[in-house]
Backbone as CSV, one residue per row, in Angstrom:
resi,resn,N_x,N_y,N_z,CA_x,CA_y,CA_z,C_x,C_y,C_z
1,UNK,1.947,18.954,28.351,2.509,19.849,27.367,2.602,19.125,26.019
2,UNK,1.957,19.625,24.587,2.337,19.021,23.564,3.762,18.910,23.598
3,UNK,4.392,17.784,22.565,5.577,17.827,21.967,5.983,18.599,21.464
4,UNK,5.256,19.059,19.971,5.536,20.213,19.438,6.356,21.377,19.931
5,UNK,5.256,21.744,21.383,6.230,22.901,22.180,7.486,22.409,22.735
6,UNK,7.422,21.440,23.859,8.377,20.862,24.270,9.585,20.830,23.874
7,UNK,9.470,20.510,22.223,10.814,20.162,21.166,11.199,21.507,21.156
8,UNK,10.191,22.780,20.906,10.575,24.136,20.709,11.490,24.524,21.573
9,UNK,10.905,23.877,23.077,11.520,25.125,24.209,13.009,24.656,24.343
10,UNK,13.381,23.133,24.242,14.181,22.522,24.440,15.527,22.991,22.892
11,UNK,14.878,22.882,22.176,15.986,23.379,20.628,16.392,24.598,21.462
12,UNK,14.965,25.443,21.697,15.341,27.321,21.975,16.692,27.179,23.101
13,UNK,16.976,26.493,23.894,17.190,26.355,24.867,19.211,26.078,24.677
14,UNK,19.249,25.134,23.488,21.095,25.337,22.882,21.397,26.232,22.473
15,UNK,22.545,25.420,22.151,23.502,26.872,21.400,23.279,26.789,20.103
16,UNK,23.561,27.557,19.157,23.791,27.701,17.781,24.514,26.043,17.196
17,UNK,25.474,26.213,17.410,26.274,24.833,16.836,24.909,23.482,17.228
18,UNK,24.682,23.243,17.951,23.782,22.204,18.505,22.705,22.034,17.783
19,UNK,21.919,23.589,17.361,20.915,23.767,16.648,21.066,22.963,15.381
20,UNK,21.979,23.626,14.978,22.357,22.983,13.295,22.418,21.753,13.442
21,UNK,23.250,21.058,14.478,23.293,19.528,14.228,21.590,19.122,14.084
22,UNK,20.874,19.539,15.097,19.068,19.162,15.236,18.721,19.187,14.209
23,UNK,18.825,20.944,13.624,18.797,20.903,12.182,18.899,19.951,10.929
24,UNK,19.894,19.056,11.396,20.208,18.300,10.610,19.781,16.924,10.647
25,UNK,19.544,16.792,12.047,19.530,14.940,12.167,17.484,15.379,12.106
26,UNK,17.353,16.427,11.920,15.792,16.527,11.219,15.178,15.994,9.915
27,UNK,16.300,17.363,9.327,16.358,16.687,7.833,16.640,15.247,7.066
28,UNK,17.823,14.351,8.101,17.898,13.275,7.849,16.807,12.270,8.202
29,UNK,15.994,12.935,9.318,15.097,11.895,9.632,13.715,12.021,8.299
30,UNK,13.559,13.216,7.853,12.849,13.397,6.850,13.081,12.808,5.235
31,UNK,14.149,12.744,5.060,14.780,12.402,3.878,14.361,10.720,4.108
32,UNK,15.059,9.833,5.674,14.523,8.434,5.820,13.049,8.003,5.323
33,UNK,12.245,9.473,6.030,11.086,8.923,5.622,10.770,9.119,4.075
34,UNK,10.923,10.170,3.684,10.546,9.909,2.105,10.975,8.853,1.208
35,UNK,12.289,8.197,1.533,13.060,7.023,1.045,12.160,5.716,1.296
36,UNK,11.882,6.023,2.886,10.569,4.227,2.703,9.481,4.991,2.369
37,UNK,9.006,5.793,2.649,7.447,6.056,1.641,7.407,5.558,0.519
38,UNK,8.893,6.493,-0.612,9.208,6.268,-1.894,9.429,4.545,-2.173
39,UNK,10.271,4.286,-1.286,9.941,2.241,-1.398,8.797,1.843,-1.447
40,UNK,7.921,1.990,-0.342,6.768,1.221,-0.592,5.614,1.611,-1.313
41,UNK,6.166,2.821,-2.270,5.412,2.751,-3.222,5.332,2.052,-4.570
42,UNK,6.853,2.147,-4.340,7.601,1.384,-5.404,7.127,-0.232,-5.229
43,UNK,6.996,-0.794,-4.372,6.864,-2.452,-3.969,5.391,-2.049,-4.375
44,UNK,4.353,-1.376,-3.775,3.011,-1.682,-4.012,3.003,-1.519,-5.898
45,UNK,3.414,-0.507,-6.521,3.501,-0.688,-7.636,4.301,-1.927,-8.782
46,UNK,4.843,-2.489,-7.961,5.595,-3.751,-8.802,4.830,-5.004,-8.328
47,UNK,3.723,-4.926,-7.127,2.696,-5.688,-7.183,1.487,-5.734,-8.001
48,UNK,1.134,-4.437,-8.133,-0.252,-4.022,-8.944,0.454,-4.809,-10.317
49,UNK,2.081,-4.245,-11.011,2.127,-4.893,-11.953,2.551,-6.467,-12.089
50,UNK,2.476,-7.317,-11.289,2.807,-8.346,-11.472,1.535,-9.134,-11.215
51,UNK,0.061,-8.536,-11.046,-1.449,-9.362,-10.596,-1.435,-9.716,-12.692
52,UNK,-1.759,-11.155,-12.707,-2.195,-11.318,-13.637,-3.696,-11.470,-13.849
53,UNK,-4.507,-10.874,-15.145,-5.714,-10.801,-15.080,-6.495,-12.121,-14.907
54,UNK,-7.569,-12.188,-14.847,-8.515,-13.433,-14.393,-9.536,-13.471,-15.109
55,UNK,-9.682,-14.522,-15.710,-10.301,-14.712,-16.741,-11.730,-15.617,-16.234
56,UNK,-12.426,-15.172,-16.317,-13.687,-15.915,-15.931,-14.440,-16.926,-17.157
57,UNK,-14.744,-17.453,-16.484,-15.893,-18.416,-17.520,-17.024,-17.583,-18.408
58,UNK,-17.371,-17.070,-17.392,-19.045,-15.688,-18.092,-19.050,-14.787,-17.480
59,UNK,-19.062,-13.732,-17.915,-18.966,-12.510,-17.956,-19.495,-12.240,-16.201
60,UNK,-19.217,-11.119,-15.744,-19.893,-10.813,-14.378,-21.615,-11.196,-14.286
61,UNK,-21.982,-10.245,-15.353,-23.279,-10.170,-14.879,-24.344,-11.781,-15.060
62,UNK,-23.694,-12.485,-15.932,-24.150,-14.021,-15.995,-24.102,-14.518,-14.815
63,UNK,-22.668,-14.542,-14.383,-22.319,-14.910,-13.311,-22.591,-14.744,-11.492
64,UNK,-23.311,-13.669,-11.968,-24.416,-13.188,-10.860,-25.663,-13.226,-10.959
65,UNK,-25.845,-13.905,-11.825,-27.453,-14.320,-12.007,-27.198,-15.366,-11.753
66,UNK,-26.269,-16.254,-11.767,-26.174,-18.049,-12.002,-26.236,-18.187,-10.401
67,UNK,-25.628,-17.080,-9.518,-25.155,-17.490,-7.909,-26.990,-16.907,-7.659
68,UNK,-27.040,-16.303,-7.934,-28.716,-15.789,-7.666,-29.137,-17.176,-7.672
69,UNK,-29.614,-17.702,-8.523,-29.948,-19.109,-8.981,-29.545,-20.125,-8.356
70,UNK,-28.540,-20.037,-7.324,-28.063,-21.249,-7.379,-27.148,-22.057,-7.580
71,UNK,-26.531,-21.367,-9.233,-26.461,-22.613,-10.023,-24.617,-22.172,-10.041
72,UNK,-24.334,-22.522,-8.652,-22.556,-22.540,-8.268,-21.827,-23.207,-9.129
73,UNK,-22.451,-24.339,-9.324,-22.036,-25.922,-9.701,-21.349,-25.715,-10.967
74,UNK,-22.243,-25.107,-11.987,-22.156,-24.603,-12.882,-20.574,-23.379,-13.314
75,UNK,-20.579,-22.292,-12.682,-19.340,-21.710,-12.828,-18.318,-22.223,-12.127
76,UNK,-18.149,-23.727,-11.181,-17.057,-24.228,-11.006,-16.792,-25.356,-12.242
77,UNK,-17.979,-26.024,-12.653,-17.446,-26.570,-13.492,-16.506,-26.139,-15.117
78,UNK,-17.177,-24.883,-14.965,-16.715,-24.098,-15.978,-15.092,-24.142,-15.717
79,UNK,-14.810,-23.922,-14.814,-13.542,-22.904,-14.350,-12.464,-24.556,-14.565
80,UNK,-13.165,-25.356,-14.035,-12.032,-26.569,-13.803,-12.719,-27.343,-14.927
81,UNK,-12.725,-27.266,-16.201,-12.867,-27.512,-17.365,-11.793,-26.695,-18.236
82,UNK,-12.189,-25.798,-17.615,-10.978,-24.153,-18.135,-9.074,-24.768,-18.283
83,UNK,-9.866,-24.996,-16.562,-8.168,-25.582,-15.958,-7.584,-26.482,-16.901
84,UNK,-8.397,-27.731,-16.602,-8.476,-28.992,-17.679,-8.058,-28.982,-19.367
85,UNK,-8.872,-27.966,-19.599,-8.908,-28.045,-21.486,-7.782,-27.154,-22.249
């Protein structure tokens, strides 16, 4: 038997007063969830703003011609010169 029904036949199945409480500890369970949804949107957004940008040596597309090439050596030395200077 789905849940879905299950939960139905079982609510159908109290009294009025009982209902409302269900009623309620529903809504509270719904409200929980929108509260951590609403958190961890909030945390993923105070991450996005706290990534600082990255500054490369040469531009992408240099920089993918140089690994084409080979020439690794080259954009590390860049980078820890960067560091360095």
């Amino acid at each position: 038997m789905q849940l879905d029904k299950q939960i139905q036949e079982h609510v159908f199945l109290l009294p009025t007063e009982l209902k409302t409480e269900v009623l309620d500890f529903v809504l509270f369970l719904e409200q929980k969830r929108k509260k951590e949804t609403d958190d961890k949107k909030r945390q993923f957004l105070n991450l996005l703003h706290s990534i600082k940008p990255v500054k490369a040596p040469f531009p992408s597309e240099e920089m993918t011609a140089m690994l084409r090439q080979g020439q690794e050596q080259l954009i590390i030395d860049a980078r820890l010169a960067r560091r360095l200077g």
